[in-house]
C-alpha positions as CSV (number, residue, x, y, z in Angstrom):
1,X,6.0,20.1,-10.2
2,X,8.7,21.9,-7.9
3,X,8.4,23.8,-5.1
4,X,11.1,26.2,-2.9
5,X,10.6,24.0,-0.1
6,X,14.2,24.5,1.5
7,X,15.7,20.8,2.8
8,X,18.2,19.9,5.4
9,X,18.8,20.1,9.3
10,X,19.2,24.1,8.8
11,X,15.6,25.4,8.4
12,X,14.6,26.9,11.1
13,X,12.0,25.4,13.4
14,X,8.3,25.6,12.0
15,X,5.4,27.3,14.2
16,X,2.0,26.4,14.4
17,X,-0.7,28.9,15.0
18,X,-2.9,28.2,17.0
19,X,-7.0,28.2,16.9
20,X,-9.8,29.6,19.0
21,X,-11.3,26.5,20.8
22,X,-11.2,24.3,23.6
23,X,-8.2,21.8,24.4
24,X,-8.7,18.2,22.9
25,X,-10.2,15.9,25.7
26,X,-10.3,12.2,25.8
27,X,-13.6,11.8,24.2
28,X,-12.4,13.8,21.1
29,X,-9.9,10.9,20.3
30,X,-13.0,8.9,20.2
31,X,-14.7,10.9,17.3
32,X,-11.9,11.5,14.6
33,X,-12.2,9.0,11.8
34,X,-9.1,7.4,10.0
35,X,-8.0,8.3,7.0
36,X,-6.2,5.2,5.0
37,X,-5.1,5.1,1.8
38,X,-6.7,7.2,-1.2
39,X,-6.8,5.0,-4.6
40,X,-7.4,7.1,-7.6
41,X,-10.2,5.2,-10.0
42,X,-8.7,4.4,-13.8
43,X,-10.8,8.0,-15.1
44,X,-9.1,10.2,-12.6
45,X,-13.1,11.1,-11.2
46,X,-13.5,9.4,-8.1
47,X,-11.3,8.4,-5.4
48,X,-11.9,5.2,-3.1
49,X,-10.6,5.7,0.4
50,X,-10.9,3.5,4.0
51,X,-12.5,5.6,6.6
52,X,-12.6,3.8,9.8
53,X,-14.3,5.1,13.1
54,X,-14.3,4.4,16.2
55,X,-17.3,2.3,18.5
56,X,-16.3,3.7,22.0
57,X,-19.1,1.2,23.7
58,X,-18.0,-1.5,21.9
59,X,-14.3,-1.4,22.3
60,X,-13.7,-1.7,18.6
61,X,-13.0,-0.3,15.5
62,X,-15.1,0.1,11.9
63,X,-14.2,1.2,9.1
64,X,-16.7,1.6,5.4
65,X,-15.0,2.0,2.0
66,X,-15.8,5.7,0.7
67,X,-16.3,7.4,-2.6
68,X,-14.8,10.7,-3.1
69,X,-15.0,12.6,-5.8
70,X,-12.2,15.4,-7.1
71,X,-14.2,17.5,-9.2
72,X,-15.4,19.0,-6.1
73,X,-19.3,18.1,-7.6
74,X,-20.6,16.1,-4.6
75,X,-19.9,15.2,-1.0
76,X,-18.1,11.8,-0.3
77,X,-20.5,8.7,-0.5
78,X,-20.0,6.0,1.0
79,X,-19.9,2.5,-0.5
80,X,-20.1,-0.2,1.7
81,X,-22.1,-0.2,5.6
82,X,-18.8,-0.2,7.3
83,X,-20.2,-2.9,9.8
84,X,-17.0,-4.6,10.7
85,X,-13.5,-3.4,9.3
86,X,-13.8,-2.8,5.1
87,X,-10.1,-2.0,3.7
88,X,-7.7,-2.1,1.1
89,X,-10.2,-1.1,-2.0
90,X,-8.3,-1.6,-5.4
91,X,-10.2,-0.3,-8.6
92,X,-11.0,-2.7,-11.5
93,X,-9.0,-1.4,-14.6
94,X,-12.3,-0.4,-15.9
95,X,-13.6,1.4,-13.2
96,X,-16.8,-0.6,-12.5
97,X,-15.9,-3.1,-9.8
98,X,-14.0,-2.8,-6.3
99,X,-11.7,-5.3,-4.6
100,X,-11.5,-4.9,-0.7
101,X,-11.2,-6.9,2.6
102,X,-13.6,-7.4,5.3
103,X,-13.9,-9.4,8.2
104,X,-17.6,-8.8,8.0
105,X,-18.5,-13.0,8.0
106,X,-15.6,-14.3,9.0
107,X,-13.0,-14.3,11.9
108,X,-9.8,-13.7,9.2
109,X,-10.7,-11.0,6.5
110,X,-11.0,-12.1,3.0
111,X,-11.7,-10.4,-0.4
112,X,-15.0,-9.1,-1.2
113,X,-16.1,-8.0,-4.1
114,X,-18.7,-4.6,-5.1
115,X,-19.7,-2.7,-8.2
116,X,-19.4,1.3,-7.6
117,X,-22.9,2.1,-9.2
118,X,-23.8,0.3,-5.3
119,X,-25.5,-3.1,-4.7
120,X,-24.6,-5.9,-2.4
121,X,-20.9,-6.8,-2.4
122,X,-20.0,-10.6,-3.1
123,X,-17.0,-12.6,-1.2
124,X,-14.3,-13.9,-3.0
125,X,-12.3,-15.9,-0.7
126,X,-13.6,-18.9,2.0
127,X,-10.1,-19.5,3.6
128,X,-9.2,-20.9,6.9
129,X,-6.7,-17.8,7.3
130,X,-6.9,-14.1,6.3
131,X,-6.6,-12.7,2.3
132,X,-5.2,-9.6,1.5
133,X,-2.7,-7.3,-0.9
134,X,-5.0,-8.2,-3.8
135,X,-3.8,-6.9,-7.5
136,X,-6.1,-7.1,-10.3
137,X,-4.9,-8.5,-13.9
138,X,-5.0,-5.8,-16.3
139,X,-7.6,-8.1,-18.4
140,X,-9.8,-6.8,-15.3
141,X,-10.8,-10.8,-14.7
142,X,-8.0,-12.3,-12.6
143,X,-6.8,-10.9,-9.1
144,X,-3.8,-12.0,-7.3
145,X,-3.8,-12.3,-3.8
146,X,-1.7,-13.1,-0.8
147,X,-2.6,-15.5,2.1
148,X,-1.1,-17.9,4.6
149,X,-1.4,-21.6,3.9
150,X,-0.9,-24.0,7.2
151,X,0.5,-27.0,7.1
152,X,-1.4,-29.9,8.4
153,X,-1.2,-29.9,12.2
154,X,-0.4,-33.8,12.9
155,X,-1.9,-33.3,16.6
156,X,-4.6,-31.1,16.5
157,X,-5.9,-31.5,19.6
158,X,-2.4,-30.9,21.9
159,X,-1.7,-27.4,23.4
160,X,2.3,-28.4,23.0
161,X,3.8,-26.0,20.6
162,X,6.5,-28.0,18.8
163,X,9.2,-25.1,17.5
164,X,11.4,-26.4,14.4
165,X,12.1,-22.8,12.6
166,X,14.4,-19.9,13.6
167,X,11.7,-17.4,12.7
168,X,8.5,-18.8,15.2
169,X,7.0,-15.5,16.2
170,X,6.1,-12.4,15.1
171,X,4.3,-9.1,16.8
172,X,1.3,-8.7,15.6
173,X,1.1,-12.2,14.5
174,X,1.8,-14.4,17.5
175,X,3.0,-17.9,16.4
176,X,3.6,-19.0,13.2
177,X,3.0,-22.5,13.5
178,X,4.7,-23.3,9.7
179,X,2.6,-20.9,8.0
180,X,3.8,-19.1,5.2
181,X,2.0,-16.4,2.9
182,X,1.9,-17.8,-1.2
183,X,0.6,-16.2,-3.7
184,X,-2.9,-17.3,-4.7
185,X,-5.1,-16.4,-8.6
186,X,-8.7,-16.2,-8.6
187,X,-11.3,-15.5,-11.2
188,X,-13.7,-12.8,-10.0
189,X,-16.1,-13.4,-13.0
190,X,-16.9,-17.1,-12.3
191,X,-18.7,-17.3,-9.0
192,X,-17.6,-21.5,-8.8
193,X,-14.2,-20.7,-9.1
194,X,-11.5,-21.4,-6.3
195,X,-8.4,-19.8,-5.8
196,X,-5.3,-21.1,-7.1
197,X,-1.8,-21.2,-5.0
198,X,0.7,-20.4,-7.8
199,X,3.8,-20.2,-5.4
200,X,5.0,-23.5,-3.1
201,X,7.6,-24.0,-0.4
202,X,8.2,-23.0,3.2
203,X,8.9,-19.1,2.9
204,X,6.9,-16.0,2.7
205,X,5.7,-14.2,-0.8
206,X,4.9,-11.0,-0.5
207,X,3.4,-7.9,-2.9
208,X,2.2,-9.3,-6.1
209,X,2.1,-7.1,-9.0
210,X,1.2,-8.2,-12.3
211,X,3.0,-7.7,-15.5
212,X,1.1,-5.1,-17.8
213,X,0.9,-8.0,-20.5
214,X,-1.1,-9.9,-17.3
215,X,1.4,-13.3,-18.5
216,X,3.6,-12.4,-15.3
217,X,3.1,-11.4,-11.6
218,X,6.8,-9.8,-9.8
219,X,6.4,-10.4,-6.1
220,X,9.4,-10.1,-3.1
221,X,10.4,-13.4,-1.2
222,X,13.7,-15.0,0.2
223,X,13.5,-18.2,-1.5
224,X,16.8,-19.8,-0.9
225,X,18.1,-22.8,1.6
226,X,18.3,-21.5,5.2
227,X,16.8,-17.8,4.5
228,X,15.9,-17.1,8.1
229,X,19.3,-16.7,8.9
230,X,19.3,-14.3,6.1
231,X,18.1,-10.4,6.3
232,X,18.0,-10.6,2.1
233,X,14.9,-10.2,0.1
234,X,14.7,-10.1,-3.9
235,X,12.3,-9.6,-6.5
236,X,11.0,-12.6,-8.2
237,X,8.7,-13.6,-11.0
238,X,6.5,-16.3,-11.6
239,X,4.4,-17.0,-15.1
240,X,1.0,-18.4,-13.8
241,X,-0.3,-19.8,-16.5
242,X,2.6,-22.1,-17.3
243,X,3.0,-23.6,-13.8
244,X,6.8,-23.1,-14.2
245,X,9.3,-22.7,-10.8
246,X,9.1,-18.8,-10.5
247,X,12.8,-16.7,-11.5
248,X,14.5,-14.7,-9.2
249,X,15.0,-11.3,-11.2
250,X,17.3,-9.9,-8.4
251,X,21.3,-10.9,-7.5
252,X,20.3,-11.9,-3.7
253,X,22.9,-9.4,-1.9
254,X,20.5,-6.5,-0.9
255,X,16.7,-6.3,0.8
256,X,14.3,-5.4,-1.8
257,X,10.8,-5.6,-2.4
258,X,7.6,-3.9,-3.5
259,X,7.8,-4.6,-7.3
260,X,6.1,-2.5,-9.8
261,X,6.2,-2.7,-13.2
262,X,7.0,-0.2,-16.1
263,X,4.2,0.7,-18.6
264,X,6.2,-0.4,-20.8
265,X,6.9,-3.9,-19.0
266,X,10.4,-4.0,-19.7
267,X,11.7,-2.7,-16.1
268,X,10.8,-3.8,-12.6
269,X,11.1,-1.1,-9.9
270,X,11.3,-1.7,-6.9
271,X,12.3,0.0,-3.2
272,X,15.4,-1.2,-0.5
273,X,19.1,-2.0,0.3
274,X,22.3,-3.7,-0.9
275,X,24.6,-4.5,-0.5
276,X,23.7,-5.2,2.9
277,X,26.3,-4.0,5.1
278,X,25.1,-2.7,8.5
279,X,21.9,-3.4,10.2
280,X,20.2,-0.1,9.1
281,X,20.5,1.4,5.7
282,X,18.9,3.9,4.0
283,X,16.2,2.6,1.3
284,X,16.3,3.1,-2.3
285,X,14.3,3.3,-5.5
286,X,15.8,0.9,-7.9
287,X,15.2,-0.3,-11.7
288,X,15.9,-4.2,-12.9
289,X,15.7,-5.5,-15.8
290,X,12.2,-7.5,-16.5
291,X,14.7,-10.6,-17.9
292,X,16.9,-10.2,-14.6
293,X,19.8,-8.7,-14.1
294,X,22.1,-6.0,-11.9
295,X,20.0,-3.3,-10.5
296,X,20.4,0.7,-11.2
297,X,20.0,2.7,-7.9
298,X,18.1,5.8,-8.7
299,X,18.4,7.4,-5.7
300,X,22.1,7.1,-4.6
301,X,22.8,10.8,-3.7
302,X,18.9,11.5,-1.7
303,X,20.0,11.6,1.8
304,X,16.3,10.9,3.7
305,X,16.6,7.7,2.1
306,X,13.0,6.4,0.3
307,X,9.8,5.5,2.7
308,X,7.7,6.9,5.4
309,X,9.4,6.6,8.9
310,X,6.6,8.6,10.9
311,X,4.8,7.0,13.5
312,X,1.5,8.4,15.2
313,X,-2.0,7.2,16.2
314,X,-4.5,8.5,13.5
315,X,-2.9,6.7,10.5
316,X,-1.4,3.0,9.7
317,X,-0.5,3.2,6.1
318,X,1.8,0.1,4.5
319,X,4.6,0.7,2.8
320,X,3.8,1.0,-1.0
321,X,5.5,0.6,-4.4
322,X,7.3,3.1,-5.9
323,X,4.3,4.9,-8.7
324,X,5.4,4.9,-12.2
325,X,3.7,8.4,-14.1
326,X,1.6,6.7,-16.7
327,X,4.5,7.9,-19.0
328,X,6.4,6.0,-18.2
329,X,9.5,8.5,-17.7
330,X,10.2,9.2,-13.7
331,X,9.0,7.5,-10.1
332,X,7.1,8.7,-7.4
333,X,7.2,7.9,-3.8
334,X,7.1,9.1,-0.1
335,X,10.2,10.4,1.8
336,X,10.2,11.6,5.5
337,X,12.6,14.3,6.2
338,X,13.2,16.6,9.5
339,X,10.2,15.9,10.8
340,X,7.7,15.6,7.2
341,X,6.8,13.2,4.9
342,X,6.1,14.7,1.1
343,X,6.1,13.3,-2.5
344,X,9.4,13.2,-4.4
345,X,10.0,13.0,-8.0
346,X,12.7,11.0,-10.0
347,X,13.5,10.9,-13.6
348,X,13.7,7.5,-15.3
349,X,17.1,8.1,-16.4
350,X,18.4,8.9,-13.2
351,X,18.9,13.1,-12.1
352,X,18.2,14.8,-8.7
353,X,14.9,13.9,-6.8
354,X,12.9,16.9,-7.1
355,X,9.8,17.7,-4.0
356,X,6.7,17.6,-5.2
357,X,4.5,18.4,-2.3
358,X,6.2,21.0,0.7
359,X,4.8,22.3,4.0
360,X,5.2,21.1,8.0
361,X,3.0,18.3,7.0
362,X,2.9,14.3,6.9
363,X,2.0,13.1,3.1
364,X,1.5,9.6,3.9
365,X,0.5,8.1,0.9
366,X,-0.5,8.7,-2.6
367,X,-2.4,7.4,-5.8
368,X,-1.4,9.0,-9.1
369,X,-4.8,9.7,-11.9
370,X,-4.0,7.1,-14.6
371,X,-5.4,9.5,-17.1
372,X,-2.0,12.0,-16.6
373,X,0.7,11.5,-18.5
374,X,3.6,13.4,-16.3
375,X,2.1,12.3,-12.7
376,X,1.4,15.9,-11.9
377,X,-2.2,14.9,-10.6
378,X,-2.6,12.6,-7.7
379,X,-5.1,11.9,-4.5
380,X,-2.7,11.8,-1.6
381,X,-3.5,11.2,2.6
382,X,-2.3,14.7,4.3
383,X,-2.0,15.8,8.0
384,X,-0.6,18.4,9.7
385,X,0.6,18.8,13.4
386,X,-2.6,20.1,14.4
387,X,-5.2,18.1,11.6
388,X,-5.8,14.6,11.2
389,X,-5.4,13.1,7.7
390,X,-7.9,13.9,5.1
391,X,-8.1,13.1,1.6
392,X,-6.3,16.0,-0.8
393,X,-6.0,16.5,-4.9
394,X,-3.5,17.6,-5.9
395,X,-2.7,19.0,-9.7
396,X,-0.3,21.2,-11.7
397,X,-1.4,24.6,-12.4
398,X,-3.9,24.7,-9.5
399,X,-3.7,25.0,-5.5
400,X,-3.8,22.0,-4.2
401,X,-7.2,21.3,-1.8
402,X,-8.9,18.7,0.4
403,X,-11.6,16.4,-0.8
404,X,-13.0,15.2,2.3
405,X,-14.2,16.7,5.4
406,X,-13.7,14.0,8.0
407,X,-12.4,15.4,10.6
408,X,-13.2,19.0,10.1
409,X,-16.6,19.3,12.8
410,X,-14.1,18.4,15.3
411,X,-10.9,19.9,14.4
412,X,-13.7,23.1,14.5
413,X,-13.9,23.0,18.1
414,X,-10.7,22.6,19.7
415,X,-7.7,24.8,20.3
């Protein structure tokens, strides 16, 4: 998995050709559909993707969970009817069964449940605010789940705003009014069952991920005394089960976050900073131990520093976890460089990051085939300067190629 990609501010500027057609107009932006995230299913078949589209008359957006397969035999299918906004699908560890959120009844989006072979999907979640960055349990019966829990409003009917924290408002959010995301269980299999809050206090958990023995789940907060004042952020753990205090696995002198565990279960990896010395630093890929202890930067000498940084209009895609190979032997994650995002490779042990993927493209985000031992086969979200994102597979040995056509009626016709 290398390529001769050459790196650095000295390549020379890259040229796109252009194509017979008319220029884009204003209608055209109506008509593209947007690509999220591709999630590879557990037997490397099938790929579940977000497609959302856009409802010009209405003045809003929908989006329908897809199925897409990479064996080329058969178009994409799509699951769900895509009335309202369907996102996020994350694959049972067998295969059968989707998680995803949709706003579909409710005013705040919440989990929803669907089996692949079709059918009607089931909600999960009835809460007062919205659910999302669900995890399955690798016994395929418990998900983990993030959501806000508001405290009780002692006059509910005044329009006065009474501000007590530092951190009161944030874009996108508006007021926070004491609300602050835990970490919630919940069994999918018994349709009586509520969820449980596993995590308390007044801060924000973030990006569960569950142990591969399914006895732990590592998420990122900032759980210490007067943490607004502070720009750290560790990795913690927390044992369901035994209702213990959760452990902070991290020293608390850097910003990191998006845990994700080795096959193995003895290592944490996780993405950020430390120490934390100016206001902007370059992001890492590091390894802790799963006991706790001093992190290992893997990534020290890697100059673009670890995460997508490119902004445009046809693709919101949230920061992810760094992707162990099923192997358990080297990381995978997204880097944007002069201008591109691609796939870079790390060994375990430490070494140069090698490129995976190359070209005057943006490879947003990527979801490696469980099945593969060396992660040289993965689903991953590509675009180029003059093509929106579309679905791509791709696999050692072969050239790589798109699995969905999207976009491509309309890309057809313009210049």
């Amino acid at each position: 998995m290398t390529t001769t990609r050459a790196t650095g501010p000295s390549r020379p500027p890259v040229e796109v050709t252009g194509r017979p057609g008319r220029p884009v107009t204003v209608e055209d932006l109506l008509r593209f559909r947007l690509v999220g995230e591709p999630v590879m299913a557990p037997d490397g078949a099938t790929v579940a993707v977000a497609v959302t589209e856009i409802d010009g008359e209405a003045d809003a957006y929908r989006s329908a969970i897809w199925l897409v397969p990479t064996t080329g035999e058969g178009p994409p299918r799509r699951l769900t009817a895509g009335t309202k906004r369907d996102a996020a699908p994350r694959w049972s560890p067998d295969g059968s069964r989707l998680i995803f959120t949709s706003d579909r009844d409710t005013e705040k989006a919440q989990l929803w449940l669907i089996a692949v072979d079709g059918g009607e999907a089931r909600r999960l979640t009835n809460l007062d605010t919205a659910a999302g960055d669900a995890a399955w349990a690798p016994d395929g019966r418990r998900v983990a789940f993030v959501a806000k829990v508001k405290p009780e409003d002692p006059n509910p009917d005044s329009d006065v705003k009474v501000i007590t924290d530092l951190r009161y408002k944030y874009d996108g959010e508006g007021f926070l009014g004491g609300a602050w995301r835990h970490l919630f269980t919940l069994d999918v299999d018994d349709p009586d069952a509520e969820p449980v809050q596993i995590t308390t206090g007044d801060f924000d958990h973030l990006h569960p991920a569950w142990s591969p023995s399914g006895r732990e789940i590592a998420f990122t907060a900032n759980r210490v005394p007067d943490w607004m004042l502070s720009r750290v952020t560790d990795i913690w753990s927390v044992v369901p089960a035994a209702g213990a205090a959760p452990r902070r696995l991290t020293p608390g002198d850097g910003a990191l976050g998006l845990p994700t565990w080795s096959p193995d279960g003895t290592t944490v990896a996780c993405v950020g900073s430390r120490p934390l010395e100016e206001m902007w630093q370059r992001s890492h890929v590091w390894l802790v131990p799963a006991g706790g202890g001093e992190p290992s930067c893997l990534t020290e000498s890697f100059g673009p520093g670890v995460g997508d940084g490119a902004i445009d209009d046809l693709g919101g895609f949230s920061a992810r976890p760094p992707a162990w190979t099923p192997d358990g032997e080297a990381l995978m994650f997204v880097a944007a460089n002069a201008g591109e995002t691609h796939v870079y490779l790390v060994c375990r042990d430490g070494g140069q990051v090698q490129p995976v993927t190359a070209g005057a493209r943006r490879v947003a985000a990527f979801s490696l085939d469980p099945t593969g031992a060396d992660g040289s086969r993965f689903a991953c979200a590509v675009a180029d300067p003059v093509t929106p994102f579309e679905v791509h597979l791709v696999e050692a040995g072969s050239p790589e190629r798109a699995l969905t056509p999207f976009n491509a009626a309309v890309v057809a016709e313009m210049a």
